[in-house]
BALOBA-1460 file (C-alpha; in Angstrom, 3 decimals):
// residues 239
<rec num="1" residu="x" x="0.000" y="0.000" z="0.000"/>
<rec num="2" residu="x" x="1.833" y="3.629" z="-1.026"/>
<rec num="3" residu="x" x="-0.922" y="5.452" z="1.821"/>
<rec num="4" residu="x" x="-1.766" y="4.597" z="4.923"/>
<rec num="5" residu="x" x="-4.590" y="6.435" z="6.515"/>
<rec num="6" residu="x" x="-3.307" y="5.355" z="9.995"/>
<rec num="7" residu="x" x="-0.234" y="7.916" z="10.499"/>
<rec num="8" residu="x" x="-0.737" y="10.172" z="13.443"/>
<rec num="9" residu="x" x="1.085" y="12.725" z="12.190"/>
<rec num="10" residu="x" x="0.029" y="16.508" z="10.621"/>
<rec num="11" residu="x" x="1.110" y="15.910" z="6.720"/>
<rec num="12" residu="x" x="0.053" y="19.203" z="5.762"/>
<rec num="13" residu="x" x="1.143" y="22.787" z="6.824"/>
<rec num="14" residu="x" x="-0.085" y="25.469" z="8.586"/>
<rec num="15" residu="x" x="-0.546" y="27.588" z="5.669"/>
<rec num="16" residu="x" x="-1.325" y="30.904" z="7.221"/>
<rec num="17" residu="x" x="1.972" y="33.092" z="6.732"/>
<rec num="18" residu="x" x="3.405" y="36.882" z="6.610"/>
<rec num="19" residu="x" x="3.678" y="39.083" z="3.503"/>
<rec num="20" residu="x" x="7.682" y="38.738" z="3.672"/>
<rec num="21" residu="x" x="6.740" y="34.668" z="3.030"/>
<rec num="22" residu="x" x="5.022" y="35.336" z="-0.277"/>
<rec num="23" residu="x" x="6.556" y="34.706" z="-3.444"/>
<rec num="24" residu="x" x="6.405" y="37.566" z="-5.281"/>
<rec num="25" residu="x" x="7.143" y="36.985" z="-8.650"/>
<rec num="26" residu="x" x="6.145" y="39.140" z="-11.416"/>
<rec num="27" residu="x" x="3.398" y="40.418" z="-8.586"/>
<rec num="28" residu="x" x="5.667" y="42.953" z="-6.679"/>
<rec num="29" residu="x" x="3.097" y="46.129" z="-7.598"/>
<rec num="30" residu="x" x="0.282" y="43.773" z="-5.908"/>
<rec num="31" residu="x" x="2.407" y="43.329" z="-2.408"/>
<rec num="32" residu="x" x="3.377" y="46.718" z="-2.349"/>
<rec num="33" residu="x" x="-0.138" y="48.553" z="-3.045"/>
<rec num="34" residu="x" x="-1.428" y="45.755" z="0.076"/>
<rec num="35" residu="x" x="1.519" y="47.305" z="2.378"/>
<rec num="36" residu="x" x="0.488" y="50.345" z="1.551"/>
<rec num="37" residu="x" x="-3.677" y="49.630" z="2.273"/>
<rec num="38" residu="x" x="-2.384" y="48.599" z="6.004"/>
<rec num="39" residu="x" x="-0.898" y="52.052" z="6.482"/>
<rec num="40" residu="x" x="-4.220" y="53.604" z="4.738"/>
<rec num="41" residu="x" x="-7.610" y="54.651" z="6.569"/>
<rec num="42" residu="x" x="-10.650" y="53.789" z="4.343"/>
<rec num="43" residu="x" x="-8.305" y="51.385" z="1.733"/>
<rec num="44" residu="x" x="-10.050" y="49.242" z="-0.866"/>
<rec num="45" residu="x" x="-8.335" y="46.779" z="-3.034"/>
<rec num="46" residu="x" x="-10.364" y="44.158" z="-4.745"/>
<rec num="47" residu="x" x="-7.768" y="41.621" z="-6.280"/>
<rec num="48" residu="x" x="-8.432" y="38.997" z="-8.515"/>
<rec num="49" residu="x" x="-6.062" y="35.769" z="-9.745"/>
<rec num="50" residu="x" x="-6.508" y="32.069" z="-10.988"/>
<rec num="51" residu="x" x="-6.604" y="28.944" z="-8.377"/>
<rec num="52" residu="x" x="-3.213" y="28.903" z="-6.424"/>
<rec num="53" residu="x" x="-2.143" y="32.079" z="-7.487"/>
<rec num="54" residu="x" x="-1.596" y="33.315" z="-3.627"/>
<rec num="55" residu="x" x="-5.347" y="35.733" z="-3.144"/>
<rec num="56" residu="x" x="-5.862" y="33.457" z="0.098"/>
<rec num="57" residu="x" x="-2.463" y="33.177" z="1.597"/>
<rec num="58" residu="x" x="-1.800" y="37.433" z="0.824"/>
<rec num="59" residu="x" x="-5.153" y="37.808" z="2.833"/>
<rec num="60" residu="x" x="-4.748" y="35.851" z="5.919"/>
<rec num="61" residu="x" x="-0.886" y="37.229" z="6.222"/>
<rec num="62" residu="x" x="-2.695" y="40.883" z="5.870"/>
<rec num="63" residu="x" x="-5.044" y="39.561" z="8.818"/>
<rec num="64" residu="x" x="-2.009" y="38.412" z="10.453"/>
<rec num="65" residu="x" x="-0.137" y="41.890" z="10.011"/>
<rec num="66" residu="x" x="-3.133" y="44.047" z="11.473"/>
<rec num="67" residu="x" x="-3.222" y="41.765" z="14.757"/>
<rec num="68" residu="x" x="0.540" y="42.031" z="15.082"/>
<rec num="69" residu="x" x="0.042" y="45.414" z="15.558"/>
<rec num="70" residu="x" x="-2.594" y="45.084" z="18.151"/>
<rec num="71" residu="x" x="-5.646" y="46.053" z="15.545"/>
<rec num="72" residu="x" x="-8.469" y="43.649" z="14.807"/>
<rec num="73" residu="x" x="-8.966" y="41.535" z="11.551"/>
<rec num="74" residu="x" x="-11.041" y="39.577" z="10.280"/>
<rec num="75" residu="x" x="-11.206" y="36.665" z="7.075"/>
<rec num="76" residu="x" x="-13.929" y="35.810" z="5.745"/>
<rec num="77" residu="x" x="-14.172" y="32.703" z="3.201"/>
<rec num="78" residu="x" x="-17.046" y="32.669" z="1.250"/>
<rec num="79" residu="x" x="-16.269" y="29.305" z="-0.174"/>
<rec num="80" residu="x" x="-16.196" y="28.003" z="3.338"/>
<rec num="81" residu="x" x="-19.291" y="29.609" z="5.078"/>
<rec num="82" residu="x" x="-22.542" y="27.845" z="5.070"/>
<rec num="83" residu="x" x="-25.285" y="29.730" z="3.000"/>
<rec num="84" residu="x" x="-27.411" y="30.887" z="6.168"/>
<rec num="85" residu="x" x="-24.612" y="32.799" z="7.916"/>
<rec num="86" residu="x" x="-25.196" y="35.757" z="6.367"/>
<rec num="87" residu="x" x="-25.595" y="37.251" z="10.116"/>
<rec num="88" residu="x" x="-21.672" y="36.859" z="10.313"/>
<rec num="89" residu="x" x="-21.214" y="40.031" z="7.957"/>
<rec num="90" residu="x" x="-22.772" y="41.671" z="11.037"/>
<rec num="91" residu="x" x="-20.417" y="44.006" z="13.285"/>
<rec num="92" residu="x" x="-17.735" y="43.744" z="10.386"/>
<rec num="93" residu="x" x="-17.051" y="47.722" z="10.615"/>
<rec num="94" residu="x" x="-15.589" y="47.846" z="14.046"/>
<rec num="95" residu="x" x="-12.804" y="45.610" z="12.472"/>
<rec num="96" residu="x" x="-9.965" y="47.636" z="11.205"/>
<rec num="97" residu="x" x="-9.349" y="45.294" z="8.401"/>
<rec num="98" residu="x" x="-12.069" y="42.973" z="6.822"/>
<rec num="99" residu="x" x="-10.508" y="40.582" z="3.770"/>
<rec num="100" residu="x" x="-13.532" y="38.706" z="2.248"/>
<rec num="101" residu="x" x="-12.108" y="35.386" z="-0.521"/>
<rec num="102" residu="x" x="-13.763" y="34.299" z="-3.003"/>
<rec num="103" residu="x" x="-16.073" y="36.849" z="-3.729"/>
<rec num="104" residu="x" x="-17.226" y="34.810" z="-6.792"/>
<rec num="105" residu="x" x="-18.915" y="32.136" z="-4.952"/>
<rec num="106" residu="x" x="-22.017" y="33.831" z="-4.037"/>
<rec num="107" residu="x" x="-22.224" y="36.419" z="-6.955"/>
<rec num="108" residu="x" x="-25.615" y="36.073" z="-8.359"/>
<rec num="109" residu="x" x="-27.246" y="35.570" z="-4.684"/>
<rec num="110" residu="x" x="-29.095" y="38.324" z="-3.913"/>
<rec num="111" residu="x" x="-29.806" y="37.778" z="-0.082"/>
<rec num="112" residu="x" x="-25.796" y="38.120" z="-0.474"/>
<rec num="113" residu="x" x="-24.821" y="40.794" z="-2.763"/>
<rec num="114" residu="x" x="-27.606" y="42.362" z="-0.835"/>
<rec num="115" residu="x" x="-26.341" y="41.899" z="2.141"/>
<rec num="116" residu="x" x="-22.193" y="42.479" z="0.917"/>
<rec num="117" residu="x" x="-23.252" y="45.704" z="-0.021"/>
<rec num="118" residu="x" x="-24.782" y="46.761" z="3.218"/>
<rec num="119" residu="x" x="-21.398" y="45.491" z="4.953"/>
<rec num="120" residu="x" x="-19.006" y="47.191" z="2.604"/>
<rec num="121" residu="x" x="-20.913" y="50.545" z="3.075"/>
<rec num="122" residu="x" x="-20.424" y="50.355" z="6.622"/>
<rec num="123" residu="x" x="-16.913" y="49.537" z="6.036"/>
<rec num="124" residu="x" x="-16.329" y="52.396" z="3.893"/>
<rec num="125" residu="x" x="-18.839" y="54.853" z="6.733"/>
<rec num="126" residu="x" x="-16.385" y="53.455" z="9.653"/>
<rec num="127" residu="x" x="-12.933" y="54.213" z="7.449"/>
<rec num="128" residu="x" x="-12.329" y="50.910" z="7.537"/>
<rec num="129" residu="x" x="-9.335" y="48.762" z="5.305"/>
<rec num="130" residu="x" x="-11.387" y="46.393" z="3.154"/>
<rec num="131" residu="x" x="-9.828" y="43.679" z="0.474"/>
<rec num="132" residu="x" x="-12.080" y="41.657" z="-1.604"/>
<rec num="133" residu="x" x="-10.571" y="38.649" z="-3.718"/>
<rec num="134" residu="x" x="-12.062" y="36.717" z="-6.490"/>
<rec num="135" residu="x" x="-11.032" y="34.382" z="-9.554"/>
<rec num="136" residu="x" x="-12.229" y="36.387" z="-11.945"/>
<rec num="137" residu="x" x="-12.243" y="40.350" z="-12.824"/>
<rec num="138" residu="x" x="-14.886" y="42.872" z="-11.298"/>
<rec num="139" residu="x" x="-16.210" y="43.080" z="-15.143"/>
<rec num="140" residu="x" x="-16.396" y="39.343" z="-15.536"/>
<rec num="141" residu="x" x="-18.401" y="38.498" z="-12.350"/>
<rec num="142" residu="x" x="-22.064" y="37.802" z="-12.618"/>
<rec num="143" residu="x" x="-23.363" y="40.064" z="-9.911"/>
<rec num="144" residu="x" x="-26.933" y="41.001" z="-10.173"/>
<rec num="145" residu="x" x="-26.830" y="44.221" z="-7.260"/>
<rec num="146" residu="x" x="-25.389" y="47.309" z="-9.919"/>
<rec num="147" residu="x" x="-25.291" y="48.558" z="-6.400"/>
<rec num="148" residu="x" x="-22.465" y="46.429" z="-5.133"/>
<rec num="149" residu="x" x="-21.075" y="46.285" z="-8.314"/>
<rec num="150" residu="x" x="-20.313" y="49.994" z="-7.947"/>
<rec num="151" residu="x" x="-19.419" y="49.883" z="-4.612"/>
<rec num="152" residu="x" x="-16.901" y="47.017" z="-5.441"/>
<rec num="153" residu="x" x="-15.343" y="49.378" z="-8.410"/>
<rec num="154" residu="x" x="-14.624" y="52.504" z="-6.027"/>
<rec num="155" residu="x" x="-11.615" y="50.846" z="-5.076"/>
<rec num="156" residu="x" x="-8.343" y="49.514" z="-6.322"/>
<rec num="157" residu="x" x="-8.313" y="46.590" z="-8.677"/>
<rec num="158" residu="x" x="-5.039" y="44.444" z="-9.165"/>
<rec num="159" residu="x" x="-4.717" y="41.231" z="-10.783"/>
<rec num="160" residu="x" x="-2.619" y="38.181" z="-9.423"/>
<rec num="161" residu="x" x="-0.234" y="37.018" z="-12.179"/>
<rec num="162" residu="x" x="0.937" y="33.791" z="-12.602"/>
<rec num="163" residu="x" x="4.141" y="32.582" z="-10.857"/>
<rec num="164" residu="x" x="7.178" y="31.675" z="-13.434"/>
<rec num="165" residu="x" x="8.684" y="28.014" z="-13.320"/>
<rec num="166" residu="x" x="11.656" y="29.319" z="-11.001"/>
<rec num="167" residu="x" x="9.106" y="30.662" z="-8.509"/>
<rec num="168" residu="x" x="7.270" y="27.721" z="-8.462"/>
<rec num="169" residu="x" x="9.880" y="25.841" z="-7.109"/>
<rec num="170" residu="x" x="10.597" y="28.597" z="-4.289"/>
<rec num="171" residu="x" x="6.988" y="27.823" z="-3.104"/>
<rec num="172" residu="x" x="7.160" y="23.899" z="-3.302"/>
<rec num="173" residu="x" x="10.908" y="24.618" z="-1.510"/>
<rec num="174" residu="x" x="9.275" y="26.707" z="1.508"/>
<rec num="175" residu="x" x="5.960" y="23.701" z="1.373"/>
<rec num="176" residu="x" x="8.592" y="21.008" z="1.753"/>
<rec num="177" residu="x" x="9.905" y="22.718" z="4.489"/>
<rec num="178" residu="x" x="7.023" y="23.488" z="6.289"/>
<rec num="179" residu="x" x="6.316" y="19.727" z="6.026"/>
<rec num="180" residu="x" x="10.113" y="19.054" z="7.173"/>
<rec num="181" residu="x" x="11.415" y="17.585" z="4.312"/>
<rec num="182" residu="x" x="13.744" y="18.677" z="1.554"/>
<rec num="183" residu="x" x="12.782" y="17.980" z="-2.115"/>
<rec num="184" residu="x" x="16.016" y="17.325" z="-4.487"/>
<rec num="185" residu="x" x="16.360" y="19.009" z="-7.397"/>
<rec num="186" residu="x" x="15.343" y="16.250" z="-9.599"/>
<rec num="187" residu="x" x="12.264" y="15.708" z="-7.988"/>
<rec num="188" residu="x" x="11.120" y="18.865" z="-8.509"/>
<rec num="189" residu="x" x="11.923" y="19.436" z="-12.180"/>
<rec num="190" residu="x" x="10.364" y="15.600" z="-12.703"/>
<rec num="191" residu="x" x="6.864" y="17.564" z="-11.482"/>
<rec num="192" residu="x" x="7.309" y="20.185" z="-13.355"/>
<rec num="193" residu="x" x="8.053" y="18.529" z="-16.603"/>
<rec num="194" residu="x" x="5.657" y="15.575" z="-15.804"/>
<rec num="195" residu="x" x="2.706" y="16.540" z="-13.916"/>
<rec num="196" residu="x" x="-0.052" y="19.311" z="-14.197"/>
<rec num="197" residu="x" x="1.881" y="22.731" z="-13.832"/>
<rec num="198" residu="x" x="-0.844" y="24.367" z="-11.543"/>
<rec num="199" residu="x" x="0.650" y="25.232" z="-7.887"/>
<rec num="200" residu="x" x="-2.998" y="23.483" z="-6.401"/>
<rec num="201" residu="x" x="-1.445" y="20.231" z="-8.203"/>
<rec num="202" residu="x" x="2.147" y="20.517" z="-7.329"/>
<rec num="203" residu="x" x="1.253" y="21.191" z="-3.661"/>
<rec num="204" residu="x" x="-0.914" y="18.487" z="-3.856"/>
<rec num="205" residu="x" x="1.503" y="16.111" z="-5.140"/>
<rec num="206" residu="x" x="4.428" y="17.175" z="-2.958"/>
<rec num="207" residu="x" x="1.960" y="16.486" z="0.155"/>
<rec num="208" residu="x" x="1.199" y="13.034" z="-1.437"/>
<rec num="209" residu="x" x="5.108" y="12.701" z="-1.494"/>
<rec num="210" residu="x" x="5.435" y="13.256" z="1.974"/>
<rec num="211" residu="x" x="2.734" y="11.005" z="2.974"/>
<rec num="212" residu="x" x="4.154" y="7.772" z="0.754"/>
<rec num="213" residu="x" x="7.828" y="8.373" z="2.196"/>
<rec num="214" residu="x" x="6.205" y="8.124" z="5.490"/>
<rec num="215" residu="x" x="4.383" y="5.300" z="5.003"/>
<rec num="216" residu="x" x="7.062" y="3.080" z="3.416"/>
<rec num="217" residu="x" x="9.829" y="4.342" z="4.866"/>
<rec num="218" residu="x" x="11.209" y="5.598" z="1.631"/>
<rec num="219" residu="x" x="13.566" y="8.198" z="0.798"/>
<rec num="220" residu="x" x="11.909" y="11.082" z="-1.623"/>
<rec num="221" residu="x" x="12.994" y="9.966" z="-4.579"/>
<rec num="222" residu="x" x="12.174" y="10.273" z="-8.620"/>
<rec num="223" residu="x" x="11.118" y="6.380" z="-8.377"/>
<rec num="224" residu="x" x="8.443" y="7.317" z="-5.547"/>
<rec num="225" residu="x" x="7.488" y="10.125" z="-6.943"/>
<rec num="226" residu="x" x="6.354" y="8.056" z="-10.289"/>
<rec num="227" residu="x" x="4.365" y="5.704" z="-7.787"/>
<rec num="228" residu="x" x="2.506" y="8.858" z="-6.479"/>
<rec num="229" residu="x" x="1.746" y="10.117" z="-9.536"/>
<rec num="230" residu="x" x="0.467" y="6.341" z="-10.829"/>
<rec num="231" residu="x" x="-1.380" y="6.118" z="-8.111"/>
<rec num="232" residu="x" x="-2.906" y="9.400" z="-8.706"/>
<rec num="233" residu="x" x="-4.233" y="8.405" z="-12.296"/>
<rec num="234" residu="x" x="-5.942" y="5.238" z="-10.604"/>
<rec num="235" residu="x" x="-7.800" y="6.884" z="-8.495"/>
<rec num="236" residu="x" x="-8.825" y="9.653" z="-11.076"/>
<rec num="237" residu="x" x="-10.060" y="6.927" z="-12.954"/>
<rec num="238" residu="x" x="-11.895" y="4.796" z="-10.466"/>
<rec num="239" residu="x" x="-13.615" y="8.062" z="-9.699"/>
Protein backbone atom coordinates (compact mmCIF):
# COMPACT_ATOMS: atom_id res chain seq x y z
CA UNK A 1 0.00 0.00 0.00
CA UNK A 2 1.83 3.63 -1.03
CA UNK A 3 -0.92 5.45 1.82
CA UNK A 4 -1.77 4.60 4.92
CA UNK A 5 -4.59 6.43 6.52
CA UNK A 6 -3.31 5.36 9.99
CA UNK A 7 -0.23 7.92 10.50
CA UNK A 8 -0.74 10.17 13.44
CA UNK A 9 1.09 12.72 12.19
CA UNK A 10 0.03 16.51 10.62
CA UNK A 11 1.11 15.91 6.72
CA UNK A 12 0.05 19.20 5.76
CA UNK A 13 1.14 22.79 6.82
CA UNK A 14 -0.09 25.47 8.59
CA UNK A 15 -0.55 27.59 5.67
CA UNK A 16 -1.33 30.90 7.22
CA UNK A 17 1.97 33.09 6.73
CA UNK A 18 3.40 36.88 6.61
CA UNK A 19 3.68 39.08 3.50
CA UNK A 20 7.68 38.74 3.67
CA UNK A 21 6.74 34.67 3.03
CA UNK A 22 5.02 35.34 -0.28
CA UNK A 23 6.56 34.71 -3.44
CA UNK A 24 6.41 37.57 -5.28
CA UNK A 25 7.14 36.98 -8.65
CA UNK A 26 6.14 39.14 -11.42
CA UNK A 27 3.40 40.42 -8.59
CA UNK A 28 5.67 42.95 -6.68
CA UNK A 29 3.10 46.13 -7.60
CA UNK A 30 0.28 43.77 -5.91
CA UNK A 31 2.41 43.33 -2.41
CA UNK A 32 3.38 46.72 -2.35
CA UNK A 33 -0.14 48.55 -3.05
CA UNK A 34 -1.43 45.76 0.08
CA UNK A 35 1.52 47.31 2.38
CA UNK A 36 0.49 50.35 1.55
CA UNK A 37 -3.68 49.63 2.27
CA UNK A 38 -2.38 48.60 6.00
CA UNK A 39 -0.90 52.05 6.48
CA UNK A 40 -4.22 53.60 4.74
CA UNK A 41 -7.61 54.65 6.57
CA UNK A 42 -10.65 53.79 4.34
CA UNK A 43 -8.30 51.38 1.73
CA UNK A 44 -10.05 49.24 -0.87
CA UNK A 45 -8.33 46.78 -3.03
CA UNK A 46 -10.36 44.16 -4.74
CA UNK A 47 -7.77 41.62 -6.28
CA UNK A 48 -8.43 39.00 -8.51
CA UNK A 49 -6.06 35.77 -9.74
CA UNK A 50 -6.51 32.07 -10.99
CA UNK A 51 -6.60 28.94 -8.38
CA UNK A 52 -3.21 28.90 -6.42
CA UNK A 53 -2.14 32.08 -7.49
CA UNK A 54 -1.60 33.31 -3.63
CA UNK A 55 -5.35 35.73 -3.14
CA UNK A 56 -5.86 33.46 0.10
CA UNK A 57 -2.46 33.18 1.60
CA UNK A 58 -1.80 37.43 0.82
CA UNK A 59 -5.15 37.81 2.83
CA UNK A 60 -4.75 35.85 5.92
CA UNK A 61 -0.89 37.23 6.22
CA UNK A 62 -2.69 40.88 5.87
CA UNK A 63 -5.04 39.56 8.82
CA UNK A 64 -2.01 38.41 10.45
CA UNK A 65 -0.14 41.89 10.01
CA UNK A 66 -3.13 44.05 11.47
CA UNK A 67 -3.22 41.76 14.76
CA UNK A 68 0.54 42.03 15.08
CA UNK A 69 0.04 45.41 15.56
CA UNK A 70 -2.59 45.08 18.15
CA UNK A 71 -5.65 46.05 15.55
CA UNK A 72 -8.47 43.65 14.81
CA UNK A 73 -8.97 41.53 11.55
CA UNK A 74 -11.04 39.58 10.28
CA UNK A 75 -11.21 36.67 7.07
CA UNK A 76 -13.93 35.81 5.74
CA UNK A 77 -14.17 32.70 3.20
CA UNK A 78 -17.05 32.67 1.25
CA UNK A 79 -16.27 29.30 -0.17
CA UNK A 80 -16.20 28.00 3.34
CA UNK A 81 -19.29 29.61 5.08
CA UNK A 82 -22.54 27.84 5.07
CA UNK A 83 -25.28 29.73 3.00
CA UNK A 84 -27.41 30.89 6.17
CA UNK A 85 -24.61 32.80 7.92
CA UNK A 86 -25.20 35.76 6.37
CA UNK A 87 -25.60 37.25 10.12
CA UNK A 88 -21.67 36.86 10.31
CA UNK A 89 -21.21 40.03 7.96
CA UNK A 90 -22.77 41.67 11.04
CA UNK A 91 -20.42 44.01 13.28
CA UNK A 92 -17.74 43.74 10.39
CA UNK A 93 -17.05 47.72 10.61
CA UNK A 94 -15.59 47.85 14.05
CA UNK A 95 -12.80 45.61 12.47
CA UNK A 96 -9.96 47.64 11.21
CA UNK A 97 -9.35 45.29 8.40
CA UNK A 98 -12.07 42.97 6.82
CA UNK A 99 -10.51 40.58 3.77
CA UNK A 100 -13.53 38.71 2.25
CA UNK A 101 -12.11 35.39 -0.52
CA UNK A 102 -13.76 34.30 -3.00
CA UNK A 103 -16.07 36.85 -3.73
CA UNK A 104 -17.23 34.81 -6.79
CA UNK A 105 -18.91 32.14 -4.95
CA UNK A 106 -22.02 33.83 -4.04
CA UNK A 107 -22.22 36.42 -6.95
CA UNK A 108 -25.62 36.07 -8.36
CA UNK A 109 -27.25 35.57 -4.68
CA UNK A 110 -29.10 38.32 -3.91
CA UNK A 111 -29.81 37.78 -0.08
CA UNK A 112 -25.80 38.12 -0.47
CA UNK A 113 -24.82 40.79 -2.76
CA UNK A 114 -27.61 42.36 -0.83
CA UNK A 115 -26.34 41.90 2.14
CA UNK A 116 -22.19 42.48 0.92
CA UNK A 117 -23.25 45.70 -0.02
CA UNK A 118 -24.78 46.76 3.22
CA UNK A 119 -21.40 45.49 4.95
CA UNK A 120 -19.01 47.19 2.60
CA UNK A 121 -20.91 50.55 3.08
CA UNK A 122 -20.42 50.36 6.62
CA UNK A 123 -16.91 49.54 6.04
CA UNK A 124 -16.33 52.40 3.89
CA UNK A 125 -18.84 54.85 6.73
CA UNK A 126 -16.39 53.46 9.65
CA UNK A 127 -12.93 54.21 7.45
CA UNK A 128 -12.33 50.91 7.54
CA UNK A 129 -9.34 48.76 5.30
CA UNK A 130 -11.39 46.39 3.15
CA UNK A 131 -9.83 43.68 0.47
CA UNK A 132 -12.08 41.66 -1.60
CA UNK A 133 -10.57 38.65 -3.72
CA UNK A 134 -12.06 36.72 -6.49
CA UNK A 135 -11.03 34.38 -9.55
CA UNK A 136 -12.23 36.39 -11.94
CA UNK A 137 -12.24 40.35 -12.82
CA UNK A 138 -14.89 42.87 -11.30
CA UNK A 139 -16.21 43.08 -15.14
CA UNK A 140 -16.40 39.34 -15.54
CA UNK A 141 -18.40 38.50 -12.35
CA UNK A 142 -22.06 37.80 -12.62
CA UNK A 143 -23.36 40.06 -9.91
CA UNK A 144 -26.93 41.00 -10.17
CA UNK A 145 -26.83 44.22 -7.26
CA UNK A 146 -25.39 47.31 -9.92
CA UNK A 147 -25.29 48.56 -6.40
CA UNK A 148 -22.47 46.43 -5.13
CA UNK A 149 -21.08 46.28 -8.31
CA UNK A 150 -20.31 49.99 -7.95
CA UNK A 151 -19.42 49.88 -4.61
CA UNK A 152 -16.90 47.02 -5.44
CA UNK A 153 -15.34 49.38 -8.41
CA UNK A 154 -14.62 52.50 -6.03
CA UNK A 155 -11.62 50.85 -5.08
CA UNK A 156 -8.34 49.51 -6.32
CA UNK A 157 -8.31 46.59 -8.68
CA UNK A 158 -5.04 44.44 -9.16
CA UNK A 159 -4.72 41.23 -10.78
CA UNK A 160 -2.62 38.18 -9.42
CA UNK A 161 -0.23 37.02 -12.18
CA UNK A 162 0.94 33.79 -12.60
CA UNK A 163 4.14 32.58 -10.86
CA UNK A 164 7.18 31.67 -13.43
CA UNK A 165 8.68 28.01 -13.32
CA UNK A 166 11.66 29.32 -11.00
CA UNK A 167 9.11 30.66 -8.51
CA UNK A 168 7.27 27.72 -8.46
CA UNK A 169 9.88 25.84 -7.11
CA UNK A 170 10.60 28.60 -4.29
CA UNK A 171 6.99 27.82 -3.10
CA UNK A 172 7.16 23.90 -3.30
CA UNK A 173 10.91 24.62 -1.51
CA UNK A 174 9.28 26.71 1.51
CA UNK A 175 5.96 23.70 1.37
CA UNK A 176 8.59 21.01 1.75
CA UNK A 177 9.91 22.72 4.49
CA UNK A 178 7.02 23.49 6.29
CA UNK A 179 6.32 19.73 6.03
CA UNK A 180 10.11 19.05 7.17
CA UNK A 181 11.42 17.59 4.31
CA UNK A 182 13.74 18.68 1.55
CA UNK A 183 12.78 17.98 -2.11
CA UNK A 184 16.02 17.33 -4.49
CA UNK A 185 16.36 19.01 -7.40
CA UNK A 186 15.34 16.25 -9.60
CA UNK A 187 12.26 15.71 -7.99
CA UNK A 188 11.12 18.86 -8.51
CA UNK A 189 11.92 19.44 -12.18
CA UNK A 190 10.36 15.60 -12.70
CA UNK A 191 6.86 17.56 -11.48
CA UNK A 192 7.31 20.19 -13.35
CA UNK A 193 8.05 18.53 -16.60
CA UNK A 194 5.66 15.58 -15.80
CA UNK A 195 2.71 16.54 -13.92
CA UNK A 196 -0.05 19.31 -14.20
CA UNK A 197 1.88 22.73 -13.83
CA UNK A 198 -0.84 24.37 -11.54
CA UNK A 199 0.65 25.23 -7.89
CA UNK A 200 -3.00 23.48 -6.40
CA UNK A 201 -1.44 20.23 -8.20
CA UNK A 202 2.15 20.52 -7.33
CA UNK A 203 1.25 21.19 -3.66
CA UNK A 204 -0.91 18.49 -3.86
CA UNK A 205 1.50 16.11 -5.14
CA UNK A 206 4.43 17.17 -2.96
CA UNK A 207 1.96 16.49 0.15
CA UNK A 208 1.20 13.03 -1.44
CA UNK A 209 5.11 12.70 -1.49
CA UNK A 210 5.43 13.26 1.97
CA UNK A 211 2.73 11.00 2.97
CA UNK A 212 4.15 7.77 0.75
CA UNK A 213 7.83 8.37 2.20
CA UNK A 214 6.20 8.12 5.49
CA UNK A 215 4.38 5.30 5.00
CA UNK A 216 7.06 3.08 3.42
CA UNK A 217 9.83 4.34 4.87
CA UNK A 218 11.21 5.60 1.63
CA UNK A 219 13.57 8.20 0.80
CA UNK A 220 11.91 11.08 -1.62
CA UNK A 221 12.99 9.97 -4.58
CA UNK A 222 12.17 10.27 -8.62
CA UNK A 223 11.12 6.38 -8.38
CA UNK A 224 8.44 7.32 -5.55
CA UNK A 225 7.49 10.12 -6.94
CA UNK A 226 6.35 8.06 -10.29
CA UNK A 227 4.37 5.70 -7.79
CA UNK A 228 2.51 8.86 -6.48
CA UNK A 229 1.75 10.12 -9.54
CA UNK A 230 0.47 6.34 -10.83
CA UNK A 231 -1.38 6.12 -8.11
CA UNK A 232 -2.91 9.40 -8.71
CA UNK A 233 -4.23 8.41 -12.30
CA UNK A 234 -5.94 5.24 -10.60
CA UNK A 235 -7.80 6.88 -8.50
CA UNK A 236 -8.83 9.65 -11.08
CA UNK A 237 -10.06 6.93 -12.95
CA UNK A 238 -11.90 4.80 -10.47
CA UNK A 239 -13.61 8.06 -9.70
Amino acid sequence: MLFSPQIPLQLTPNRDGRLDEFVIGPNGAVVEALKHALNEPGSHIFLHGPQASGKTFLLNALCQEIRERQGRAFYLALKRIPNDAIDSLQGLENMDLVCVDDLHIVAGDAIWEEALFHCFNRIKKANGKLVISSLERLSAINIKLPDLASRLSWGLRMPLLPLADNDKIHVLDRHSMALGVSLPEEVKQYLLKHHDRSLTALIRTVEDLHRAALTNKRRITVPLLREVLKAAKGSEAES
